[in-house]
Each structure stands twice: as C-alpha cells, then as structure tokens.
C-alpha positions as CSV (number, residue, x, y, z in Angstrom):
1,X,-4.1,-29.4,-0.3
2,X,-4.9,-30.1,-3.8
3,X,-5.7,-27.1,-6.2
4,X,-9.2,-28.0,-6.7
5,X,-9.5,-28.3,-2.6
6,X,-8.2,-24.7,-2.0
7,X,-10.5,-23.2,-4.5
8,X,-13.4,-25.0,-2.9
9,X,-12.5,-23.9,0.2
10,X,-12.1,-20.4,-0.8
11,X,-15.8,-20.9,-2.6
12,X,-17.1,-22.2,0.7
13,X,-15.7,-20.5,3.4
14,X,-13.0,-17.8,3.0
15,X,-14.6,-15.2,-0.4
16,X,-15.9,-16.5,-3.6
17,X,-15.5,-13.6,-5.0
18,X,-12.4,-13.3,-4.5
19,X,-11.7,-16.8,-6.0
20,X,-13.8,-15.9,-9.1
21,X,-11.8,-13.0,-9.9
22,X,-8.0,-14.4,-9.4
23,X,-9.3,-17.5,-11.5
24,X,-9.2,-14.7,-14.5
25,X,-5.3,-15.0,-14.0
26,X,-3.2,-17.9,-15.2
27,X,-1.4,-18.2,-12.1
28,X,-4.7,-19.4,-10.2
29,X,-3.8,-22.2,-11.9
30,X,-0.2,-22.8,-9.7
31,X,0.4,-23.5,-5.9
32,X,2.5,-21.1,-4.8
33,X,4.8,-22.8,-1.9
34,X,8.4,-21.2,-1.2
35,X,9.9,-17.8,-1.7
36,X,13.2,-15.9,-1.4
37,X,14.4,-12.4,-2.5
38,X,12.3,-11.3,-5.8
39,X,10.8,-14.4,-6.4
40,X,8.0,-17.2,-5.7
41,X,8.1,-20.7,-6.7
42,X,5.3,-22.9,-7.1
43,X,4.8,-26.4,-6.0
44,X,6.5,-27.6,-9.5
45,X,9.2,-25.9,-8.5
46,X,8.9,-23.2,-11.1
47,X,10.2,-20.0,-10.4
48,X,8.6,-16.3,-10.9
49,X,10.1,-13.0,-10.6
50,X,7.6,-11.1,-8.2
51,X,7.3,-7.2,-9.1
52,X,4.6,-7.2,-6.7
53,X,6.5,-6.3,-3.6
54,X,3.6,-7.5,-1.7
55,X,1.8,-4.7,-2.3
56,X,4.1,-2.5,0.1
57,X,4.9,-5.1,3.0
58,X,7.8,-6.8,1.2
59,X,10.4,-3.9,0.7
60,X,13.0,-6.3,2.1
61,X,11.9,-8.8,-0.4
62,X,10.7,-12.2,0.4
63,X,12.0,-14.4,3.6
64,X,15.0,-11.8,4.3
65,X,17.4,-14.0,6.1
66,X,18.5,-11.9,8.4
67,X,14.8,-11.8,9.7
68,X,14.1,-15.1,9.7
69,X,17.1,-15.6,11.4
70,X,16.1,-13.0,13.9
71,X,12.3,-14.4,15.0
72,X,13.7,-18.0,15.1
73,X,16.5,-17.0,17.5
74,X,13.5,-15.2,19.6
75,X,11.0,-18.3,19.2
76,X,14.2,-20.9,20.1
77,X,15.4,-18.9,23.7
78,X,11.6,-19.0,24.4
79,X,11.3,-15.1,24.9
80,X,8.4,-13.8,26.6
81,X,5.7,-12.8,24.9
82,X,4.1,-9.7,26.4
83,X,1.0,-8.8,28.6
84,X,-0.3,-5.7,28.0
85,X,0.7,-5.6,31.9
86,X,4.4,-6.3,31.7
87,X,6.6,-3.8,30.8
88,X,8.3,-5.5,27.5
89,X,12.0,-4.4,26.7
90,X,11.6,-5.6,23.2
91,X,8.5,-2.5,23.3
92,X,11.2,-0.6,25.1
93,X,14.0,-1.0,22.2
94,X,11.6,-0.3,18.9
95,X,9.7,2.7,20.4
96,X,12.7,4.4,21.0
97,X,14.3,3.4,17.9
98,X,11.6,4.8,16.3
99,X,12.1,8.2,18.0
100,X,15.6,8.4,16.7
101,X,15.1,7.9,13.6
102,X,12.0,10.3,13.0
103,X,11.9,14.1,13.5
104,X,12.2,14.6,17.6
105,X,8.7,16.2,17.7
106,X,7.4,13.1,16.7
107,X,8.3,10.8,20.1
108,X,5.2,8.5,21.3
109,X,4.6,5.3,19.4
110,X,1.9,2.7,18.9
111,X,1.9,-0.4,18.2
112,X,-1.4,-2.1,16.8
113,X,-1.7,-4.8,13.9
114,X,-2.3,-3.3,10.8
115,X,-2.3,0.2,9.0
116,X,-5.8,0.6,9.3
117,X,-5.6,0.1,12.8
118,X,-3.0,2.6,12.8
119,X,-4.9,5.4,11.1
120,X,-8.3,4.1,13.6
121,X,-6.1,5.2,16.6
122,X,-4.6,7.9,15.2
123,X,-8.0,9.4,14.7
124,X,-9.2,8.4,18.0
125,X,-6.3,10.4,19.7
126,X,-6.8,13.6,18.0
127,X,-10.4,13.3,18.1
128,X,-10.2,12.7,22.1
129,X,-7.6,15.4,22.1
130,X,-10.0,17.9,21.9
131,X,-12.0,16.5,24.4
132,X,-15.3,16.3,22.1
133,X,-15.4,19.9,21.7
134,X,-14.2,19.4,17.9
135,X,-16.5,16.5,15.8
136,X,-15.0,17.0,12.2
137,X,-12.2,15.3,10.1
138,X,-11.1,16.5,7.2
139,X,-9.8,14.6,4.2
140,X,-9.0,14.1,0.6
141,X,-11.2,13.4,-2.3
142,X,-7.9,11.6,-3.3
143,X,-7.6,9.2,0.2
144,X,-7.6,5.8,1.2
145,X,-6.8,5.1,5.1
146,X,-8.6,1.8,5.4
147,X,-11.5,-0.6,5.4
148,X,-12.3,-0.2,8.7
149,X,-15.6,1.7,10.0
150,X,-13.8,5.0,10.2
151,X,-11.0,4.7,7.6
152,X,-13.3,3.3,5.4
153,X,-15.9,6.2,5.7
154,X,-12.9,8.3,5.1
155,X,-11.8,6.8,2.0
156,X,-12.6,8.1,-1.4
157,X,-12.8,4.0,-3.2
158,X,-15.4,3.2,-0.4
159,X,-17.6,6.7,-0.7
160,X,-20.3,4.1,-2.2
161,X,-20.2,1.6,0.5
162,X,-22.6,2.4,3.5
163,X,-20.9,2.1,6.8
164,X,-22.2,3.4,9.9
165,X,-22.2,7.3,9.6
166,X,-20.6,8.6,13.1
167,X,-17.8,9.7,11.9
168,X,-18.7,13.6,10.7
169,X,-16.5,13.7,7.9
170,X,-15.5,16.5,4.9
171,X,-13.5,16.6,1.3
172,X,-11.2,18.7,0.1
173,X,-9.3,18.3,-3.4
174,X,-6.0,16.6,-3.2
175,X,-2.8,18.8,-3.3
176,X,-5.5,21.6,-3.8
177,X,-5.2,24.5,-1.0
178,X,-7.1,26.7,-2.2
179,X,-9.9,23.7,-2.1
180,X,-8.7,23.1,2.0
181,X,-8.9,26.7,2.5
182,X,-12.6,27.1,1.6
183,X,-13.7,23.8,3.5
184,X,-12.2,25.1,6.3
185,X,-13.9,28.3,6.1
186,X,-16.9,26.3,5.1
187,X,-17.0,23.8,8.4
188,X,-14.8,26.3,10.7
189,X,-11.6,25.4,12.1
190,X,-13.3,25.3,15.8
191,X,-15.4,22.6,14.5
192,X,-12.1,20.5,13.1
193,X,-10.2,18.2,14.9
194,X,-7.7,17.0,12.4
195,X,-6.8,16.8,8.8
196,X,-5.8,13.6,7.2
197,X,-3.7,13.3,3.8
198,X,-1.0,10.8,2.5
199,X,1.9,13.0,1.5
200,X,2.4,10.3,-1.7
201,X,-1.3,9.1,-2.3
202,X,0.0,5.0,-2.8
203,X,-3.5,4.7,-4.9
204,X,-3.1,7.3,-7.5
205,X,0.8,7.6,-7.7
206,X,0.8,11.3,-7.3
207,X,1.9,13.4,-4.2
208,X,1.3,16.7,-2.5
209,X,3.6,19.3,-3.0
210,X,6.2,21.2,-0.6
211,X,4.2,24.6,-0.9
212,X,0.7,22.7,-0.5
213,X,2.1,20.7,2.7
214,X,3.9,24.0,3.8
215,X,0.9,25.6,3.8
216,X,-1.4,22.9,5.3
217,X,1.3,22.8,8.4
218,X,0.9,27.0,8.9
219,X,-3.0,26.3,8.9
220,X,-3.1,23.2,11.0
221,X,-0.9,25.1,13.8
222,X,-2.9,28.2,13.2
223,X,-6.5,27.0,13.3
224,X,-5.6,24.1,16.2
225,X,-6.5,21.4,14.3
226,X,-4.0,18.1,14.4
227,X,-2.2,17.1,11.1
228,X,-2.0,13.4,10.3
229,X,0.0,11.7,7.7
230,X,-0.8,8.7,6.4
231,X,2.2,6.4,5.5
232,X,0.9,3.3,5.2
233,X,2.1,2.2,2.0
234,X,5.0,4.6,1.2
235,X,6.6,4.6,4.2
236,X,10.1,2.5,4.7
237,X,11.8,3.7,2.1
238,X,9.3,3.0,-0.8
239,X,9.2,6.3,-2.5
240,X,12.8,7.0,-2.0
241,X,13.0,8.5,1.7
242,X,12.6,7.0,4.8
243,X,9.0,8.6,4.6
244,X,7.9,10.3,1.8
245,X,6.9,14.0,3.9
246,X,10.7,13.6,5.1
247,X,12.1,15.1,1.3
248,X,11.1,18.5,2.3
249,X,11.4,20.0,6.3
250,X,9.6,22.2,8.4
251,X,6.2,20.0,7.4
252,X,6.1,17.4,10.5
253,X,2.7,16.2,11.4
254,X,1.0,16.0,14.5
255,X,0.8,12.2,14.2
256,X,2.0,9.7,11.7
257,X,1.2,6.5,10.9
258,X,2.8,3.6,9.1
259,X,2.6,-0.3,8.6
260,X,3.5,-3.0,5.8
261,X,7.0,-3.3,5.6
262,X,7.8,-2.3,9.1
263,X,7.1,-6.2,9.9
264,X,9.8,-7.3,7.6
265,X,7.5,-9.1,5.4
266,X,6.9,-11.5,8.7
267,X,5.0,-9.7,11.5
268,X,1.3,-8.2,11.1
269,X,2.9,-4.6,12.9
270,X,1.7,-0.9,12.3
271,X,2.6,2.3,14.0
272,X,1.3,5.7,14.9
273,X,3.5,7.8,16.7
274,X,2.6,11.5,17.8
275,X,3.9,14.5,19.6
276,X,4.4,14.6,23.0
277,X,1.7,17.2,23.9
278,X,-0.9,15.3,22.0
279,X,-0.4,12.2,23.8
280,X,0.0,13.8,27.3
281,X,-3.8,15.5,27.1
282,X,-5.4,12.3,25.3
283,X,-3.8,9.6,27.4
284,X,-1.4,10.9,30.0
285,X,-3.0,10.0,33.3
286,X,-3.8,6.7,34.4
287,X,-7.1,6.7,34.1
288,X,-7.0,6.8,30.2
289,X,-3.5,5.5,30.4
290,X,-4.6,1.6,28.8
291,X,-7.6,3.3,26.1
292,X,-5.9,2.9,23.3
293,X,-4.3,-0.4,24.2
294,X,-4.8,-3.9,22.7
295,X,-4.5,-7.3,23.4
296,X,-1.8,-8.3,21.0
297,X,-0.3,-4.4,21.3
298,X,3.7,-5.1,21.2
299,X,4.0,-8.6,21.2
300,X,7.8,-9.3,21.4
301,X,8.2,-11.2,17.9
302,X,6.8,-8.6,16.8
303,X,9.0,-5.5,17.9
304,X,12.3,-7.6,17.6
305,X,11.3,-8.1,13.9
306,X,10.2,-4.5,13.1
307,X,13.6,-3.5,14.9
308,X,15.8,-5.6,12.8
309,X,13.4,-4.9,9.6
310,X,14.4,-0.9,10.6
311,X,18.3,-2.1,11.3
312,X,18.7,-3.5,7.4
313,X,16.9,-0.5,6.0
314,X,19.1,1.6,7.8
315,X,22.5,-0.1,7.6
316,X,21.8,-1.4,4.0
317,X,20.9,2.4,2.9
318,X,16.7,0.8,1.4
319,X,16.2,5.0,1.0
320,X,19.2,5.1,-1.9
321,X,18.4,1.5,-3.7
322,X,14.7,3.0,-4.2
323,X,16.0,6.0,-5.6
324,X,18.4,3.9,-8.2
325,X,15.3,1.8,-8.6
326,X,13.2,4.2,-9.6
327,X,16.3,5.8,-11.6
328,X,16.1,2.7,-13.8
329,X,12.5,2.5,-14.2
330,X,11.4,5.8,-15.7
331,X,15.0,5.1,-17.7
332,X,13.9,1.7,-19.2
333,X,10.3,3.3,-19.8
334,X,11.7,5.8,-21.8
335,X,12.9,3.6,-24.3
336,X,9.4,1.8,-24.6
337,X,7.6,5.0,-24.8
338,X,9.8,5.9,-28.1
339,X,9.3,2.3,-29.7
340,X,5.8,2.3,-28.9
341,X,4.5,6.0,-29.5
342,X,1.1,4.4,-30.9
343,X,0.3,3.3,-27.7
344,X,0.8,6.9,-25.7
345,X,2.2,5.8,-22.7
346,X,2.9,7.3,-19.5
347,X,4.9,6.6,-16.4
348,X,3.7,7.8,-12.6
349,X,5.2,7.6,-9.3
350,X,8.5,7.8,-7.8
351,X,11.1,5.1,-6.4
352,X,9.6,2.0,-6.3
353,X,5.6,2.8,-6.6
354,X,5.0,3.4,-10.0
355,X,2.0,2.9,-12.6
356,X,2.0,2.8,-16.5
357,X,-1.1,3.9,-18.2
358,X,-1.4,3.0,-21.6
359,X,-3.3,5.0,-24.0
360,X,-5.5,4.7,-26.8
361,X,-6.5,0.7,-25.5
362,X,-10.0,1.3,-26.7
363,X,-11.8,-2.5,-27.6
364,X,-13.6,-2.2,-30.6
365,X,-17.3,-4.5,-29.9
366,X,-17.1,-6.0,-33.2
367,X,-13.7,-7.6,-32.5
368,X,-14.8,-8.7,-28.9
369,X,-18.2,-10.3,-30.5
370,X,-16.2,-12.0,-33.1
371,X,-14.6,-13.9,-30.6
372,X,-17.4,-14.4,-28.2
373,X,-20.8,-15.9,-27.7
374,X,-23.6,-13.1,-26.8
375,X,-23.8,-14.9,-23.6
376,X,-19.8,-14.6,-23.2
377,X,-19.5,-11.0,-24.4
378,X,-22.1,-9.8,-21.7
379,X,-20.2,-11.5,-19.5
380,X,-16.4,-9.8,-20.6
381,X,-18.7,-6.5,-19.6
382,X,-17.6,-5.4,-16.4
383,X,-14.1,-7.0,-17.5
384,X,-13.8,-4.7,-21.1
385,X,-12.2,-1.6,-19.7
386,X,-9.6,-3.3,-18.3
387,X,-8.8,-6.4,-20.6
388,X,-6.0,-5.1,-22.3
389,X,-3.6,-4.7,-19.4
390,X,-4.9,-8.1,-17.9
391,X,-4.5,-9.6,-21.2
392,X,-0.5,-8.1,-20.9
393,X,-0.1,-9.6,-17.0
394,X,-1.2,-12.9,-18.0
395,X,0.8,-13.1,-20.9
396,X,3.9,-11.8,-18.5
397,X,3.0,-14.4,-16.1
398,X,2.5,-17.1,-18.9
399,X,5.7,-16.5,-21.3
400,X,8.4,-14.5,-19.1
401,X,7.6,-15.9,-15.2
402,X,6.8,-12.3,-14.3
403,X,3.8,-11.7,-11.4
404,X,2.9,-8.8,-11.9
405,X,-0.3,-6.7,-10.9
406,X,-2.3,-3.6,-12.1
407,X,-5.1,-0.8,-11.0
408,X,-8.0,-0.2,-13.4
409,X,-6.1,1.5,-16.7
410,X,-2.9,0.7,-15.3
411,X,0.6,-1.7,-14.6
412,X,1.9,-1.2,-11.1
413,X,5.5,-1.4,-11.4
414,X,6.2,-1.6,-7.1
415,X,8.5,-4.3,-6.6
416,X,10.6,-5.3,-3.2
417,X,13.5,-2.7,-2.5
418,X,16.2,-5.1,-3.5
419,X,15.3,-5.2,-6.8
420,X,18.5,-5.0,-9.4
421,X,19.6,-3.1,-11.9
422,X,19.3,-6.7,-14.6
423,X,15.6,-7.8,-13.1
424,X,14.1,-4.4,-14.1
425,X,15.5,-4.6,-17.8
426,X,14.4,-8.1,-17.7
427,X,10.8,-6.6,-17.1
428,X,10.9,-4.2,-20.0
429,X,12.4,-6.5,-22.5
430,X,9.5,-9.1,-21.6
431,X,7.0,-6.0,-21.7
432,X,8.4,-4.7,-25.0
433,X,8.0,-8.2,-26.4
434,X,4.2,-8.8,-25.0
435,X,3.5,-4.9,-26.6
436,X,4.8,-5.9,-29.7
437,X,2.3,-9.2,-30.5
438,X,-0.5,-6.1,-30.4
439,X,-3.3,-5.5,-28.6
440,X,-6.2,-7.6,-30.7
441,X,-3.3,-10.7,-30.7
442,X,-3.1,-10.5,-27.1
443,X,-6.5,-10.2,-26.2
444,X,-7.3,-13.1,-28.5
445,X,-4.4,-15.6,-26.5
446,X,-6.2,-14.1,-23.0
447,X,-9.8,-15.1,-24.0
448,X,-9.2,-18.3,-25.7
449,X,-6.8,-19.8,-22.7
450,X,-9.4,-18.2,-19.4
451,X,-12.8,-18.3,-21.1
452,X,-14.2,-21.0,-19.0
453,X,-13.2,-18.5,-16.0
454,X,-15.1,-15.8,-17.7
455,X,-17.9,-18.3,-17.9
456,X,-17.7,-18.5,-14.0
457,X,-17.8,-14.8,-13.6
C-alpha cells in the first residue's frame, strides 16, 4: 500500500485519531518495512536508530535471529499447535522454565495474550481465592495495569474514563505506607482481597523502595490479603534485574505478572504465575480446573519463542547489558546537564527505562502567535505544553535518523537491551546538537514543516 492508502485506511477503519496525532511527526511521512537489531528502515531503504525498544517488547531488539530462526524451525516440522485439551510439551518446557528461574514460592504459570490479560487473571484468582468473602482491591494512585474493564478501572491515566463499576476498588499513595496503612484500616483488611503495585512504576520512572515493599509483604501475610506485582513493562531484564522486585529478597508476591518482551518481540505472550496454595484453592479441582483457560492459552509457537526469548536473556547475561546501559546513560546525561544548565534538566529511571524532563520550556503566547494564524494557534492548544520536546523528536528523527518517543514533559530514553556503548553517545551528541539551535529555533522548524497536520488536528 501506498502512504496515502494506509492513512485512509487508518481514517476509515482502524482510529483516526490515532492517525491525526502520529501525522504531527515527520516520520508519518515514511513506510516503515524491515528491521534488525536497533534499527528500522523504511521503504527507501533509509535507515533509523530506534531508541524506542518497542515500548518494552523488544528487549532483544528487533528480528533476533536466533528467534526467528527458532519459530521458522517450529512452523517448517509442522509442530502441533495446541488444544486447550492436549497436553502441549512446548507448555510443559516454559512453565517449568519459568519456575526455575523465579523465587520457588512462585511455581504455577499462565499463559494468556497480553499483560493486561495477565493482570485480569491475576485478579480473578485472588479475588476467587477468597471465595467472595473479600470484594476490595487495593491499588496505587501511581498504577497502570491495563485498558481492560478491570485493569483499566484500576489505573490511575484511565480514573476519568467510565467503565463499568464492578470492580470495588481503593487508592493509596505510591511508595507511601503510611498512606497503605490508613486505607487498610480505612476498608479493613477482611474486606481486601489483594493489593496490586508495580515494584518500578514503567509510567512515572520511579520505584518503591525495599523498606516500603518490606513492609507491604509483613502486612499482606498478616492481614491475608494476596500481593501482586505488576511486571509488565519492567520485567526481562529492563530495569537491570531479571524483575525489578528481585534487587532486594524476602519481598516475593503472591502472584506476578509479566508480558512484552517474554515473546521475543514475535509472539503476543503474557504470564502470571502464583504460589502454589493460591492456585490449589482457586482452581485445584476439576471442576474449576479449565476457568481461567483460553482458547489461544499456550499455543506452541508461542511457548517455544518465549523459551528461547528466556534462553538469550539468560545465556547472553540481558540483566548486566541493562545495567552498563543505564551506566552510560545517566553518564552521557551528565555531561548535557553541565553544558545546558539553562535548561534544568533531570534524568529518571534505571537500566534501560529512563525519562528526561527538561525544565524551564515555558512558550511565551506572543512568540507562538507570531508564528500562527488565530485559527492555528487555538489549534497548537492542547499541543502547547508539550511542543518543545515534540519539536526536539522530530528534529531527531529529521536530522540524526533517531525514533525516538516521549510522555507529556518528557524524552523516554528505553531502548532494546542490546543497545551499545557508541549508539547511546550517538543519541546525546544528536541531542546536544538539537538543544543547542534553542528552543524558539526549534519550535519555529517544527511548525513551519507539520502545520498542515496541525491544521488537521
């Protein structure tokens, strides 16, 4: 298809939306058609670095041979693909793979298609757990677990959206126990099935500390109410550790879940995997034995990909590169924080989830009106508070080949695990060079080149 047709199509029948807003980016403009390791390549057979590490799924980088090696080999001997009936040895393998390599508490594992499927069943286990004798979940003010009915009621960014309220659901502050103490005490603990967090909270770069998850395991086993972690994002390695909540021992949840880069970059896979006891009372008999099944649960090209994805994680040491990673990051940040002092910069995260925030990016009106129509400027309104740092992506994209992406306020530095040493300066030199042409000069390039996609908005 033809650029024009794609956008048409997404106008038509995928989200126009969604087409309206990644039109505001010069690389709407390009047909993205192969990829390899850090980088994309576009139908012209220009070539990008991607820092983007597909937002969490692409730890191994893109089209990891190994992998693809690994699911043709599987699709060319004609494996069987499994009925929830048939007991699958490639199910077999990567459920106990998963065993070894987490905490032993942690033993029973799930396989459903995404993360937010992962956190939906996690819930449903501890909530059926307690037999219905417990109706409350606890959560951050801090969390996202999903877009899903119950993850999304359970997620701060959706608070505003208005899903079906069955789910009876209650806020604490993050990495706050004094705040968990007092809902607790608020909602009592016999009214509680479980407590959700994310260890590292993947949306705000900032993560719980040991005394807070400490303390949160004591209660949890005190009160009876079921600990989940939510690993979605920062799991496999992205923060540094194999999971994030495995820097510190004697905090093992209940339940954990996980997803994105457990399928390699290839296979739609999540996981939740729980203790033993919690599993035997919510679905060891046969009777409930097949509740928290699916149709597509442990399809074979799925597990043998999440195994090998595991396998080069494992053998190729993904923990220790993140680390060195994120060594190089906050060390390459340091030197633009001293050249640019003006702009008050400051770096968050850890291994290979980070954010910039740039300070002091305040758009003066008469500056914006100078260079637009009344008509355009209302247009740039919802747009204003972040313009500065799309005006710096596109002109990354534009000058340096660099696809990047940001939050509101911030540039998301979380690129694929394999990342080296020369592609991270190469980032920083490109960003020092963008900083340096100003914030009022780069503004001016962004308008004047994606105005007629402003026009759209």
């Amino acid at each position: 298809m033809k650029l024009n047709q794609i956008k048409k199509a997404y106008k038509n029948y995928i989200n126009f939306g969604q087409e309206k807003y990644v039109s505001l980016f010069s690389f709407s403009k390009d047909i993205f058609t192969k990829s390899a390791g850090m980088y994309i390549f576009t139908d012209k057979k220009k070539k990008y670095l991607d820092l983007t590490g597909g937002m969490g799924v692409l730890n191994h980088g893109h089209n990891h041979p190994e992998i693809l090696f690994t699911r043709l080999k599987f699709q060319k001997a004609k494996n069987l693909e499994v009925h929830k009936n048939i007991l699958s040895p490639h199910l077999a393998k990567l459920s106990e793979k998963i065993y070894k390599i987490l905490p032993n508490e942690l033993k029973i594992s799930f396989f459903p298609n995404s993360g937010a499927e992962a956190n939906e069943g996690a819930i449903k286990a501890a909530y059926k757990f307690f037999e219905g004798k417990k109706d409350i979940i606890l959560h951050s003010d801090r969390s996202f677990h999903g877009k899903l009915i119950a993850t999304g009621a359970i997620s701060s960014p959706m608070k505003n959206v208005n899903y079906p309220k069955f789910l009876k659901n209650k806020t604490f502050k993050f990495n706050d126990i004094k705040s968990l103490k007092k809902t607790i005490n608020k909602y009592k603990s016999k009214n509680i099935f479980a407590i959700i967090i994310e260890p590292f909270s993947a949306s705000t770069f900032s993560s719980c500390s040991y005394s807070f998850l400490k303390e949160l395991r004591k209660i949890c086993n005190k009160q009876k109410i079921i600990l989940i972690y939510d690993e979605v994002y920062t799991g496999w390695c992205k923060t540094g550790y194999l999971f994030y909540f495995m820097k510190y021992s004697g905090i093992c949840p209940d339940i954990l879940t996980a997803s994105k880069s457990l399928g390699g970059g290839k296979a739609s896979i999540g996981m939740y995997t729980m203790k033993s006891k919690i599993f035997n009372k919510s679905y060891g008999n046969i009777g409930d034995s097949l509740l928290h099944s699916t149709t597509f649960n442990g399809f074979g090209e799925e597990a043998v990909t999440a195994l090998k994805a595991i396998e080069i994680m494992m053998r190729d040491k993904y923990d220790k590169k993140s680390k060195n990673a994120g060594r190089e990051i906050n060390k390459n940040f340091e030197d633009l924080k001293k050249k640019f002092y003006n702009y008050n910069m400051s770096i968050k995260g850890c291994g290979c989830i980070q954010n910039i925030t740039i300070g002091n990016n305040e758009i003066k009106d008469s500056f914006l009106r100078s260079l637009l129509s009344k008509k355009d400027y209302k247009k740039i309104g919802i747009l204003r508070a972040r313009l500065f740092e799309i005006s710096i992506l596109d002109y990354l994209y534009t000058k340096f080949s660099i696809f990047a992406f940001h939050s509101p306020g911030k540039l998301v530095i979380s690129p694929s695990l394999i990342i080296k040493k020369q592609e991270i300066k190469y980032f920083f030199k490109a960003l020092s060079e963008t900083l340096e042409l100003g914030r009022e000069k780069l503004i001016k390039i962004y308008l004047t080149k994606n105005i007629k996609s402003i026009r759209r908005l």
